[in-house]
C-alpha positions as CSV (number, residue, x, y, z in Angstrom):
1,X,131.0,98.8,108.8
2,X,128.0,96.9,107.8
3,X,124.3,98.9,108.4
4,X,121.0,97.3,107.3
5,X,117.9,98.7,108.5
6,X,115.1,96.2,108.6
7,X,112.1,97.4,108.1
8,X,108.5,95.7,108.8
9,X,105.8,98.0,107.0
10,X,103.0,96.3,109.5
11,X,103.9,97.5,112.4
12,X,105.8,100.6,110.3
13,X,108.8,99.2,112.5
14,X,112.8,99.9,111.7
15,X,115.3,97.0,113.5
16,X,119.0,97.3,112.8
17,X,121.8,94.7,112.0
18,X,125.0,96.1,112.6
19,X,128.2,94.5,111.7
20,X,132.2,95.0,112.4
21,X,134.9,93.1,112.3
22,X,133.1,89.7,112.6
23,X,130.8,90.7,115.7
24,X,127.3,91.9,115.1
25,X,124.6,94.1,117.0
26,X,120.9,94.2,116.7
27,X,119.3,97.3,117.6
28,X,115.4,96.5,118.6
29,X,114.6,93.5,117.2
30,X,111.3,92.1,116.0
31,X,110.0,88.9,118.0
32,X,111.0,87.0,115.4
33,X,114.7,86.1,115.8
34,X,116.2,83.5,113.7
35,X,116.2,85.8,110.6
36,X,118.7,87.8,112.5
37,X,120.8,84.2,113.5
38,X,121.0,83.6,109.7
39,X,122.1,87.1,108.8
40,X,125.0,87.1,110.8
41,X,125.5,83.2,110.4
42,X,125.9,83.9,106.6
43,X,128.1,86.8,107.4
44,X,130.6,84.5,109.4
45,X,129.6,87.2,112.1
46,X,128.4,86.5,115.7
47,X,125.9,88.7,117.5
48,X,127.8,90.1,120.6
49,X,125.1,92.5,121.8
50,X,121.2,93.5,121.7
51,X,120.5,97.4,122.5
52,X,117.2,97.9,123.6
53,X,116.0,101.7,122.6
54,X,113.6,101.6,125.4
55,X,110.5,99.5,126.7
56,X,108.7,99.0,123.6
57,X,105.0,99.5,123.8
58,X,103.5,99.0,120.0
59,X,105.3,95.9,120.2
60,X,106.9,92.4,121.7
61,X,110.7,93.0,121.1
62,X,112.8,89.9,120.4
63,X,115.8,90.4,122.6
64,X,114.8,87.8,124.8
65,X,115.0,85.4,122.4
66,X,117.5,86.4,120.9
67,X,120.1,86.6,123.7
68,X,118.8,83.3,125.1
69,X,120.1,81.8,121.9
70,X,123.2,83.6,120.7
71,X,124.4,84.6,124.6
72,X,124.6,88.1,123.1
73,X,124.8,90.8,126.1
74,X,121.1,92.8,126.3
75,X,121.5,96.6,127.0
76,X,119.4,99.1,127.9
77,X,120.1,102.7,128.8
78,X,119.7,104.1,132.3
79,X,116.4,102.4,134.2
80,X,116.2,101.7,137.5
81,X,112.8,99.5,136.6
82,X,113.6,95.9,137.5
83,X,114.1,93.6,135.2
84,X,113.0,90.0,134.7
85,X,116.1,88.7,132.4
86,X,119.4,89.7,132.3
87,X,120.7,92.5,130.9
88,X,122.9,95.4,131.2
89,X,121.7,99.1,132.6
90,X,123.9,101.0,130.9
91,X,124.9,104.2,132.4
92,X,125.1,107.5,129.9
93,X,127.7,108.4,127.8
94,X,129.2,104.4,128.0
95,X,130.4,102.6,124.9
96,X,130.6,99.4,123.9
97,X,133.2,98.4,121.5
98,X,131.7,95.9,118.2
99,X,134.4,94.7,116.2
100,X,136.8,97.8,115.2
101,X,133.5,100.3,115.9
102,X,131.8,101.8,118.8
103,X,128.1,101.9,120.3
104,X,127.9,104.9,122.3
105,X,124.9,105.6,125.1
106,X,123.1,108.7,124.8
107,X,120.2,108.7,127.5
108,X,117.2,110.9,126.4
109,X,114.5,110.8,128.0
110,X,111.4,112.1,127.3
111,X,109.0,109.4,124.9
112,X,110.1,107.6,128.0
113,X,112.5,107.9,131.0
114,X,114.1,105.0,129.9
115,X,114.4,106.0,126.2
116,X,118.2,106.1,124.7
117,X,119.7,106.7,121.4
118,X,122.7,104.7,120.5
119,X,125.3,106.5,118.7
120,X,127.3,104.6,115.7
121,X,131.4,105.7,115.8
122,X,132.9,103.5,113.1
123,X,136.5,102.5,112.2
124,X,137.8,105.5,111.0
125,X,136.4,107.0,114.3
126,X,133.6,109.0,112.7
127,X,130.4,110.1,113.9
128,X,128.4,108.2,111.0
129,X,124.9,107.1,112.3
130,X,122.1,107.8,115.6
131,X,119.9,104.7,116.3
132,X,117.1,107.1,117.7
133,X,114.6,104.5,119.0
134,X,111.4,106.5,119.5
135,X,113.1,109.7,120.7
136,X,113.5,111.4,117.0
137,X,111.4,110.4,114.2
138,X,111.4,111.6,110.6
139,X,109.1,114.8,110.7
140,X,108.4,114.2,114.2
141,X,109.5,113.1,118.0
142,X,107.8,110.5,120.1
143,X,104.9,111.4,122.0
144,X,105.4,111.9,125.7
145,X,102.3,110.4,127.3
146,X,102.6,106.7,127.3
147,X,105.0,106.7,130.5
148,X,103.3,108.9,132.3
149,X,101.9,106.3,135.1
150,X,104.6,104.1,135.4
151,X,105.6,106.9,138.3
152,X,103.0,108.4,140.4
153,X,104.3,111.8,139.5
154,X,105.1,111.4,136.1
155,X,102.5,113.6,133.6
156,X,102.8,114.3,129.7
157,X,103.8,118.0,130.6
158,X,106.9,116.2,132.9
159,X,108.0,114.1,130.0
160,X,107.5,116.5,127.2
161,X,109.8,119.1,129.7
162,X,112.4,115.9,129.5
163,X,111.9,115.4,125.5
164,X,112.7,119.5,125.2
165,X,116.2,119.2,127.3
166,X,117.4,115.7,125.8
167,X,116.7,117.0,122.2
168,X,118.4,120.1,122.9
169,X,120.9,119.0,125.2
170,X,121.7,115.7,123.4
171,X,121.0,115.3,120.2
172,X,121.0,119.0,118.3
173,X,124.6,119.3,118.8
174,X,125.8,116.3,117.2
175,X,127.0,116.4,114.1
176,X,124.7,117.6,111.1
177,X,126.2,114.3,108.2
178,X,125.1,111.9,110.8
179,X,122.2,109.7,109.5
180,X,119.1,109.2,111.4
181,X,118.1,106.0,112.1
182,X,114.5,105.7,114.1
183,X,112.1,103.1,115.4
184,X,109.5,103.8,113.7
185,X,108.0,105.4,110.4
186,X,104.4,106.3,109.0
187,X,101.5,104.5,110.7
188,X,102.6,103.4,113.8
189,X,100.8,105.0,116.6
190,X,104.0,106.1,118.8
191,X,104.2,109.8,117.5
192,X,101.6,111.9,114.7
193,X,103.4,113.1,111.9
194,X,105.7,111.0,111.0
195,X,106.9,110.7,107.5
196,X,107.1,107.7,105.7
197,X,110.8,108.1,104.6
198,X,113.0,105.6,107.2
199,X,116.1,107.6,107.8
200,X,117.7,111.2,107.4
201,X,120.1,113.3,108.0
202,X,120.6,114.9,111.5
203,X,121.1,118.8,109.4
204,X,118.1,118.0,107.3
205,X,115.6,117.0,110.1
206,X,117.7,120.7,112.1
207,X,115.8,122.1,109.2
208,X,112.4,120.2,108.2
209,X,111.5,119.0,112.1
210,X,108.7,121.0,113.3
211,X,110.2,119.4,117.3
212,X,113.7,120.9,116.4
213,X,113.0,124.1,115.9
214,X,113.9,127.0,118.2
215,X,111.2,127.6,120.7
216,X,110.3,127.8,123.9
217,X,109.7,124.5,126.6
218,X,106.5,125.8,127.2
219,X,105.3,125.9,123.2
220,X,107.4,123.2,122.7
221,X,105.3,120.6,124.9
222,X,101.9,122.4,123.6
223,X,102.9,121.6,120.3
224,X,104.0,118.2,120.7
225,X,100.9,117.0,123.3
226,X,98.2,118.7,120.9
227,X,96.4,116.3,118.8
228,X,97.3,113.0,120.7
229,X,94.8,110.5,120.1
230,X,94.8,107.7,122.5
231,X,97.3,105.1,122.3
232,X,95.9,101.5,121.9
233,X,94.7,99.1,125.1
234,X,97.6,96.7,124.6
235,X,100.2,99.1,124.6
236,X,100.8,99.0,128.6
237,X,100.7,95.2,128.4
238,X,103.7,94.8,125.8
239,X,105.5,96.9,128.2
240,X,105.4,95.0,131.2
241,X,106.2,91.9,128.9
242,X,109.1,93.4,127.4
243,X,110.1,94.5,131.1
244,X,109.5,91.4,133.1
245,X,109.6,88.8,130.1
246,X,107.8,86.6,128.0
247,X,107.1,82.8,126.3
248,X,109.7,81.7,123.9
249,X,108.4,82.4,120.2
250,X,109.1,78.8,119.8
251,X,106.3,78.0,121.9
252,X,103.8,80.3,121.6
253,X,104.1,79.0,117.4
254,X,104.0,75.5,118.8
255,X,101.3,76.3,120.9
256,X,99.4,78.1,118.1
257,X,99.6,75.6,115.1
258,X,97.7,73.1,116.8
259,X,95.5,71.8,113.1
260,X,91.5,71.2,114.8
261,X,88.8,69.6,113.4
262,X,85.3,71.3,112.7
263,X,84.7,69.1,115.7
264,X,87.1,70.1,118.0
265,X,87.4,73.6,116.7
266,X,83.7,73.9,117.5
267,X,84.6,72.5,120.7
268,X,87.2,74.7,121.9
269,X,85.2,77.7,120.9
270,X,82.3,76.7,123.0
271,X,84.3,75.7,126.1
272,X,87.3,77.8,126.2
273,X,85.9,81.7,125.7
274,X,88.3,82.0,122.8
275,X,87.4,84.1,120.1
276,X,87.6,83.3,116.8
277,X,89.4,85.3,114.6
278,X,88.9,85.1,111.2
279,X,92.2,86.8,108.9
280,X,90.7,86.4,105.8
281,X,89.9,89.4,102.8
282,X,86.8,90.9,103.9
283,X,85.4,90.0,100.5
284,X,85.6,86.6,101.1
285,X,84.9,86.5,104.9
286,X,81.2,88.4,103.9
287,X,80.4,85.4,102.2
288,X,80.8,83.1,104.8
289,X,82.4,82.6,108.4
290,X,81.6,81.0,111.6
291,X,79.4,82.7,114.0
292,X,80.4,85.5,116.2
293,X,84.1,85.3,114.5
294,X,85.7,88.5,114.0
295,X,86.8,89.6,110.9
296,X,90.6,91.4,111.2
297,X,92.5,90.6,107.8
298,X,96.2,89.2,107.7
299,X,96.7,91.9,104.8
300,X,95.7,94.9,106.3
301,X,96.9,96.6,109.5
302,X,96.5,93.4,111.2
303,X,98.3,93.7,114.0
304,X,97.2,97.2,114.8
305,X,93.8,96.6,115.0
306,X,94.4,92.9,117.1
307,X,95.2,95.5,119.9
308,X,92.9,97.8,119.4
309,X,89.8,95.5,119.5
310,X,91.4,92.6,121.5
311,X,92.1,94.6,125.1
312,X,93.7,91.4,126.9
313,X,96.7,89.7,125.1
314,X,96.1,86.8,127.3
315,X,92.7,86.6,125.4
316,X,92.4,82.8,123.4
317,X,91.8,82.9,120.4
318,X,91.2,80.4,117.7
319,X,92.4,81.0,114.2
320,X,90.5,80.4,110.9
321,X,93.1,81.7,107.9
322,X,93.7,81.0,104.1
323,X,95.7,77.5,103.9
324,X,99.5,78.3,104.3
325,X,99.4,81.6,106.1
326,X,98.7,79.6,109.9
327,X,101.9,80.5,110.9
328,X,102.4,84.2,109.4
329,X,99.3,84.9,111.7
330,X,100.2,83.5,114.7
331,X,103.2,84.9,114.4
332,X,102.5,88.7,113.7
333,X,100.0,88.0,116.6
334,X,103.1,87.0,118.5
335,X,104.7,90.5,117.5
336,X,102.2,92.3,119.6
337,X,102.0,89.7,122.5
338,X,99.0,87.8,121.5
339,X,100.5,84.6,122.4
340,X,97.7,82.3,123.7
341,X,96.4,81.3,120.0
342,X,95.4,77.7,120.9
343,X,95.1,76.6,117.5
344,X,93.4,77.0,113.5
345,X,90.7,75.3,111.8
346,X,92.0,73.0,109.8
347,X,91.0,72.6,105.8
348,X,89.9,76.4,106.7
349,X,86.1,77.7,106.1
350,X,85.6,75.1,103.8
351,X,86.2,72.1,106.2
352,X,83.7,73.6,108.3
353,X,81.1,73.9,105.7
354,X,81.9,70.0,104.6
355,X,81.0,69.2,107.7
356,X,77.9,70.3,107.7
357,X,78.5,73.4,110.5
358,X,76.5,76.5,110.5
359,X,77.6,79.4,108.7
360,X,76.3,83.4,108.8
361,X,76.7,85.9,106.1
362,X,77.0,90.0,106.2
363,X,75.3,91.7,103.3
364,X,77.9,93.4,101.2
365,X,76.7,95.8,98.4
366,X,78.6,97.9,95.9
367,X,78.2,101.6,95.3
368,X,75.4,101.3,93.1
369,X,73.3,99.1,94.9
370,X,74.0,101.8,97.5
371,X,72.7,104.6,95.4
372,X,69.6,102.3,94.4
373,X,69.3,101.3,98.0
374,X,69.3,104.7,99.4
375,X,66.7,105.6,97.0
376,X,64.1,103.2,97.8
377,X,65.0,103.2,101.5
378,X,66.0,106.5,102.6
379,X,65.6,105.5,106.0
380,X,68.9,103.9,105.9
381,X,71.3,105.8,107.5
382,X,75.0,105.5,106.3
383,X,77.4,104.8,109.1
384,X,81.1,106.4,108.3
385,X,83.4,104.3,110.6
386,X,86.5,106.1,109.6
387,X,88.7,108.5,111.9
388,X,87.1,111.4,113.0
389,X,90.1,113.6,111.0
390,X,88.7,111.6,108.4
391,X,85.5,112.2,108.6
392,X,86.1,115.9,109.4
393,X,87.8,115.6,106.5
394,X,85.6,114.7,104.1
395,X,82.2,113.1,104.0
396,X,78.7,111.7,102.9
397,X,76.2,114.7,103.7
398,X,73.8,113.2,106.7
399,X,76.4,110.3,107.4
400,X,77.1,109.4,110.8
401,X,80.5,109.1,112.4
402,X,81.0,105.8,114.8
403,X,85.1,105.4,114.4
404,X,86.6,101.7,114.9
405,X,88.7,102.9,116.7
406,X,86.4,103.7,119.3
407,X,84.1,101.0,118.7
408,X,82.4,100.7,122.4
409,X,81.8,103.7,122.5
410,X,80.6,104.0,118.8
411,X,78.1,101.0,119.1
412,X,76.0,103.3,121.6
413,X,75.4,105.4,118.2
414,X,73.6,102.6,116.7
415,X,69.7,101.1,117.1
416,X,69.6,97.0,116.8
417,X,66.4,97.7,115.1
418,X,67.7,99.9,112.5
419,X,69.6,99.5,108.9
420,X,72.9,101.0,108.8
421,X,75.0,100.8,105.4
422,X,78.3,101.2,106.9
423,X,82.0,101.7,105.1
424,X,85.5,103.0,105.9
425,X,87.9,104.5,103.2
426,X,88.0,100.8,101.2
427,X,86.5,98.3,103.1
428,X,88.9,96.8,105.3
429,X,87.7,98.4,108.8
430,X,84.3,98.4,108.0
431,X,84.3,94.7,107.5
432,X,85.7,94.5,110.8
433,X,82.7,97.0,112.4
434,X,80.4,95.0,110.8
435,X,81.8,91.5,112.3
436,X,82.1,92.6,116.0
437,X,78.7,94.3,115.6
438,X,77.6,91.2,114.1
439,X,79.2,89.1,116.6
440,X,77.3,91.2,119.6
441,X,74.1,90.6,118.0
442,X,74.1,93.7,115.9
443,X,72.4,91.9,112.4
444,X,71.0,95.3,110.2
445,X,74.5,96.2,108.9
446,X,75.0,96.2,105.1
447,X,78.6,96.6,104.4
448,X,80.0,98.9,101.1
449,X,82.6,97.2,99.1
450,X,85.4,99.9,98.3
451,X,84.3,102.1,100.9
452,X,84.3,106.1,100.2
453,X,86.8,105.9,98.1
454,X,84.2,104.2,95.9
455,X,81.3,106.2,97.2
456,X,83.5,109.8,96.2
457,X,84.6,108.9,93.0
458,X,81.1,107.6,91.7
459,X,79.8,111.4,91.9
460,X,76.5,109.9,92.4
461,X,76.7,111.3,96.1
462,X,76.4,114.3,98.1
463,X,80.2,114.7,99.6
464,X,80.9,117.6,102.1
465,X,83.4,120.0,100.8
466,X,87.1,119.9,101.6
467,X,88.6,120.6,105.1
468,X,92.0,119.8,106.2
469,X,92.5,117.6,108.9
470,X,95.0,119.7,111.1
471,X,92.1,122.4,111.4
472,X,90.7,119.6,113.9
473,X,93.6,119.7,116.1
């Protein structure tokens, strides 16, 4: 029995290749599906099914795709939500057979009605793994509010109730060896404590898993709805597209690495309504981008803060990235169903300077032009754009809080005709404050390379004294 978890850190997303016999299974896979062809092409396997854990929200799954081009069978667990592709409803407790193995439908619901895990019985007949979707996490369960108005009378109390019984009912009495297998790990925004290990045993999680503990219904959804920040705009839309269906990948990369011209980049920006999105460091986007482009950096949490900041997936967009990484952006746009890229600047920033287009600059300082800055102009205020948590955590004295994540809401903190000296935890988010700010007409923001990581460990700054986070919650 072949098992290969396959882990994409950007999205902090687990997909599974499993193998018997010469037949194959992929458990939640990415948009991206030929990676999974060749796998099981190189194995001399074929792909017989695709078992969906539940509608995906934090993400475009690929089983589509993927059953559109290896006529493997899509499964989902119990739903009576209908579907715009086929696939099969399984009911619970069915099981497929793969090769000499067995899949085996467990339907939990709870993270959503919908959700199922899929328990592994191999050859020998053996209990040996539980593909737990978003029902169990490592150190924590999924949260129970993103389903709550798909029904009328669904609440997060109703599906936390449902979360209590499947755990319970479902899932504690299984067998203690068995290794956990979940969706998701640290940093994606479908549950709040999750560790960053990617599996674990079914005894050890009995033992470490604040959820799993013996409690009461009642303090069991108080626990588990307390501290729930809310979930990002796109999330509802990847549902419905991974409900009623989507563009081919192949298209939507087609589509997307259309090469433009200055000209008719410049074009397309001014007739369209697409925004430009520039994916490049924040170092080198402060020195110079296109006007009103946003700033969101292929290495950071790209894809995370696309959705956060973008609210429409059918948004256009026009790409400006470093030569060579077109397609890696278009695609990880793709993972989250930001489909309609129309194209990217071709020859990059430097094209568009050689041709003679305009170009705008944010001022980006270091910590001691900070410290010489705030000394000669004191009436600068310094804008923390962290997390609150983070903030709470630990902070400039006098700094303001305006979160990214929260940025409409933040920008009504801020006067046009004030300085702000603005920073994150290393510079990545507030290089992306400063660009939509920017881009809103927003111009007295100096950004601070390094962030307060650089600001604390300087010591040339009053810092607020420890708190822990949790004491928030």
């Amino acid at each position: 029995m072949k098992i290969e978890q396959i882990y994409t850190g950007c999205l902090a997303q687990g997909a599974y290749y499993l193998e018997s016999n010469g037949e194959a299974a992929i458990i939640d896979p990415l948009r991206e599906v030929q990676p999974y062809i060749d796998k099981a092409d190189k194995n001399g396997a074929k792909i017989k099914y695709i078992f969906e854990t539940h509608f995906h929200a934090d993400f475009v799954s690929g089983h589509i795709d993927l059953a559109k081009k290896t006529d493997a069978t899509i499964v989902f667990g119990p739903t009576d939500m209908e579907l715009g592709f086929e696939a099969t409803v399984a009911k619970d407790q069915q099981e497929f057979m793969l090769g000499k193995s067995k899949i085996r439908v467990i339907h939990t619901p709870g993270h959503t009605m919908e959700s199922t895990v899929f328990l592994l019985i191999n050859e020998e007949g053996k209990s040996e793994a539980l593909f737990t979707g978003d029902t169990l996490f490592i150190g924590d369960v999924g949260r129970p509010d993103l389903a709550q108005k798909v029904k009328a009378d669904l609440t997060q109390e109703k599906l936390a109730g449902h979360l209590y019984d499947s755990l319970r009912e479902k899932i504690l009495p299984l067998p203690d060896d068995l290794i956990i297998y979940p969706a998701h790990g640290a940093g994606s925004a479908c549950g709040k404590n999750m560790s960053k290990e990617t599996h674990d045993t079914l005894g050890n999680q009995k033992k470490t898993n604040y959820a799993l503990q013996e409690m009461s219904k009642e303090s069991f959804t108080t626990q588990v709805l307390s501290g729930l920040m809310p979930p990002p705009a796109y999330f509802p839309q990847n549902v419905m597209m991974n409900i009623k269906g989507y563009d081919s990948i192949d298209e939507v990369l087609e589509r997307g690495q259309e090469a433009l011209s200055p000209e008719n980049f410049e074009y397309l920006a001014n007739q369209t309504g697409a925004i430009v999105l520039d994916t490049r460091s924040p170092e080198v986007f402060a020195k110079g981008f296109i006007p009103n482009a946003i700033n969101i950096g292929i290495d950071g949490s790209f894809a995370v803060w696309v959705g956060s900041l973008i609210p429409d997936v059918k948004q256009e967009l026009l790409i400006v990235a470093e030569k060579g990484r077109e397609e890696e952006v278009i695609t990880r746009l793709a993972r989250v169903g930001y489909d309609h890229a129309i194209g990217f600047l071709k020859g990059g920033i430097a094209a568009w300077i050689e041709a003679g287009k305009e170009i705008d600059n944010i001022s980006s300082i270091n910590v001691d032009e900070l410290k010489e800055l705030t000394i000669s102009h004191p009436e600068h205020q310094v804008l923390d754009v962290r997390k609150a948590s983070e903030h709470f955590s630990e902070h400039v004295i006098d700094s303001i809080n305006a979160p990214l994540d929260y940025i409409n809401e933040s920008m009504n903190q801020i006067d046009k005709d004030k300085t702000y000296v603005v920073h994150c935890a290393g510079g990545y988010r507030s290089m992306v404050f400063c660009s939509v700010l920017r881009a809103r007409g927003y111009d007295n923001l100096i950004n601070v390379k390094g962030g307060f990581d650089a600001i604390k460990s300087s010591d040339k700054f009053p810092i607020s004294a420890y708190a822990c986070p949790s004491t928030m919650l």
